[in-house]
N, C-alpha and C positions, 0 to 999 in steps of 0.2 A: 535513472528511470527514463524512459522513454517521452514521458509526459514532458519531461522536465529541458530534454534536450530540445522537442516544440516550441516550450514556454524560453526557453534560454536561460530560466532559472529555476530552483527549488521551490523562493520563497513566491506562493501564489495562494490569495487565500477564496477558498471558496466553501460553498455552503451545498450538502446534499440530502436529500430526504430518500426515507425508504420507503419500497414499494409492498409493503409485507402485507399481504390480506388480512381482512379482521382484525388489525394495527395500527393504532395512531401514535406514531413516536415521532419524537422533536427531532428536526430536522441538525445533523452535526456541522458544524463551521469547524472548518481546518484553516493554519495558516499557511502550510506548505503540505507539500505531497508526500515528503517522506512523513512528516506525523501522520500523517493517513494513512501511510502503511503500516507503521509500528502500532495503529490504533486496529489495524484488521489483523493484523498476523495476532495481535494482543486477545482482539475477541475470540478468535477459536479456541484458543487456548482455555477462559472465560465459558466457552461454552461446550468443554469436555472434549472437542472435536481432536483436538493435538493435543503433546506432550509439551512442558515449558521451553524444552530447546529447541523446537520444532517452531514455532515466531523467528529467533534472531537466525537458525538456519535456512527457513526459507527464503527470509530477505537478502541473505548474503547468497543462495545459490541464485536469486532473482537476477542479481546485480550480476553474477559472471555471464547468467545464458546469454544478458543483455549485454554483454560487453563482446560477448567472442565472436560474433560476424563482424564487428569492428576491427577485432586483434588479427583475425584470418586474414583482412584483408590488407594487411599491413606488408 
């Protein structure tokens, strides 16, 4: 993740609130980034939006987009 390569590492724990109108939800605490994505690719899934394999394959196509201006430039 791109976040991660800033941070120089995975493990970074942070805390985020949503912005959702006419909604007061608790605010989520992550310890790293990647749970934060397996927790969003988790929620669409959760909320009808995708199919179950559509979470682990997004995150795996995340990871190539984000790697191939790298590998190009090799």
């Amino acid at each position: 993740m791109l976040v991660c390569r800033y941070f120089g590492t995975d493990n970074v724990t942070f805390t985020i609130a949503s912005e959702y109108p006419n909604q007061v939800l608790q605010p989520r605490q992550f310890s790293s980034f990647s749970s934060a994505a397996i927790e969003i690719a988790n929620s669409r899934v959760y909320g009808g939006i995708h199919f179950p394999s559509s979470g682990p394959n997004g995150l795996t196509v995340g990871i190539v987009v984000r790697c191939l201006p790298h590998l190009n430039s090799l």
